[in-house]
C-alpha positions in Angstrom: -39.2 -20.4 17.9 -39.3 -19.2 14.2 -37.0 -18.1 12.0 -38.1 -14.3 11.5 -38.2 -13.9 15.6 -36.1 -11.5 17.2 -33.8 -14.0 19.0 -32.7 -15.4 15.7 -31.5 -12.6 14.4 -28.2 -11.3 14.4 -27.3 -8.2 16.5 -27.8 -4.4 15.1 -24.6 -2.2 15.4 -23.7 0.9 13.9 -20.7 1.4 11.6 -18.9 4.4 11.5 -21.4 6.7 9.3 -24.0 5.6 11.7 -25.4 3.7 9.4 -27.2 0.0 10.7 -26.1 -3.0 9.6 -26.4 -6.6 10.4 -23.7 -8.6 12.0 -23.6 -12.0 10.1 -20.9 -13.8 12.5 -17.7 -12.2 10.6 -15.7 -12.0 13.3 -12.9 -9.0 12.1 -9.5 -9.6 13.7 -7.9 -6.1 13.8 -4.4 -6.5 15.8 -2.4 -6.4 12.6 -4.1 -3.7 11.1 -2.7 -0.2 10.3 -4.8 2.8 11.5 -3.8 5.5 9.1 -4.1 3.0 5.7 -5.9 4.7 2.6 -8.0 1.0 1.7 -8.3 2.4 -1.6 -5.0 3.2 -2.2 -3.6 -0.2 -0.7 -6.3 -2.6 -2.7 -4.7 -0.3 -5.4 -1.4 -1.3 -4.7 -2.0 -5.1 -4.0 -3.5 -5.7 -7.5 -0.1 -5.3 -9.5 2.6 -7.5 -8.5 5.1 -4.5 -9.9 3.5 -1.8 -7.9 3.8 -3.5 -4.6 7.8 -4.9 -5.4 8.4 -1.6 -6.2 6.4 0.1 -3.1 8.1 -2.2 -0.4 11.1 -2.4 -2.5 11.8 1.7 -2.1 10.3 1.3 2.0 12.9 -1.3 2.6 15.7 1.0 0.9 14.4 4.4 2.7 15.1 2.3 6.2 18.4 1.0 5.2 19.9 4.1 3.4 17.9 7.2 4.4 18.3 8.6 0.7 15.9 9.1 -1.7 15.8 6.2 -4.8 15.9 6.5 -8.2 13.6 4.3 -10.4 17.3 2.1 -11.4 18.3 1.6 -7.7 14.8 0.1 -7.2 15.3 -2.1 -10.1 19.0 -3.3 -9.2 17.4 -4.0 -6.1 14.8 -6.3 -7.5 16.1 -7.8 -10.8 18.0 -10.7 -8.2 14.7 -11.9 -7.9 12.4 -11.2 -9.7 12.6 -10.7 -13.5 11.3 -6.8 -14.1 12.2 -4.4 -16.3 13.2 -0.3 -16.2 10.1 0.6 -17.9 7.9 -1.7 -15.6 9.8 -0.4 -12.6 9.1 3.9 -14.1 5.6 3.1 -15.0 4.8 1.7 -11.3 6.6 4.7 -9.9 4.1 6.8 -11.9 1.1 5.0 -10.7 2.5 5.6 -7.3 2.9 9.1 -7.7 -0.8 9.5 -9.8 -2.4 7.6 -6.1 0.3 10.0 -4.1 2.1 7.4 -2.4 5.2 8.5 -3.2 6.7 11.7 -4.8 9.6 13.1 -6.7 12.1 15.2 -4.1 15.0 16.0 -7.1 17.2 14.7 -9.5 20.7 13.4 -9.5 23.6 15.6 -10.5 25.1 13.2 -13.0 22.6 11.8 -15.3 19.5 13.9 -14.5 17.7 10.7 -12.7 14.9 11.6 -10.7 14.7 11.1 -6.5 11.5 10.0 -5.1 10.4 9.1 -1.3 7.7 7.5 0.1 4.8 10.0 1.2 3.0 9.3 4.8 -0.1 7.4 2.9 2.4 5.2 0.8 4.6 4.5 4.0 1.5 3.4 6.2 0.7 1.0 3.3 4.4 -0.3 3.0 4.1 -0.7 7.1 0.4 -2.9 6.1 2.1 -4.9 3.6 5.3 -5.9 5.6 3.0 -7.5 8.5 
């Protein structure tokens, strides 16, 4: 048999516009895979080392505490290990908010700080990242 005939070519399926493609033995393991991820938003996230401490960082507090976080919290909770500073920490939280992953809910009474909580989209990408 040739090359070019039809046994040697690799099955026809449809992706989900309906569009044809050619299946080029990728095999795709999906067990671990989130349903509800933005894959935009998450390669997004997983290009900046900040972004993602600081994504997982305020997931991991949201479990523990239930409370929204300010931008210093998250810091304190990462300067242990890893060596980041405030103004990293503030300008991943505003990348986060620009992509809607997270949002502000308030402020503190004391010193004005401001609150912010993981949105559905940024908690399905924390959920991706932790498995």
């Amino acid at each position: 048999m040739s090359e070019s005939s039809p046994s040697h070519r690799p099955p026809v399926l449809p992706d989900r516009c309906g569009a044809r493609g050619r299946v080029v033995g990728i095999c795709a393991h999906t067990a671990g895979i989130v349903e509800d991820v933005d894959w935009k938003k998450y390669s997004f996230v997983i290009r900046a080392k900040v972004r993602r401490l600081v994504l997982t960082t305020l997931a991991m507090l949201e479990v523990h505490t239930d409370l929204p976080q300010t931008a210093t919290m998250i810091r304190k909770r990462l300067k242990d290990e890893h060596a980041i500073g405030l103004n990293s920490v503030i300008r991943a939280v505003n990348d986060l908010m620009r992509m809607d992953l997270i949002h502000q809910v308030g402020v503190t009474d004391e010193r004005c700080c401001k609150l912010y909580r993981l949105t559905p989209s940024g908690r399905a990408i924390a959920k991706q990242l932790h498995q």
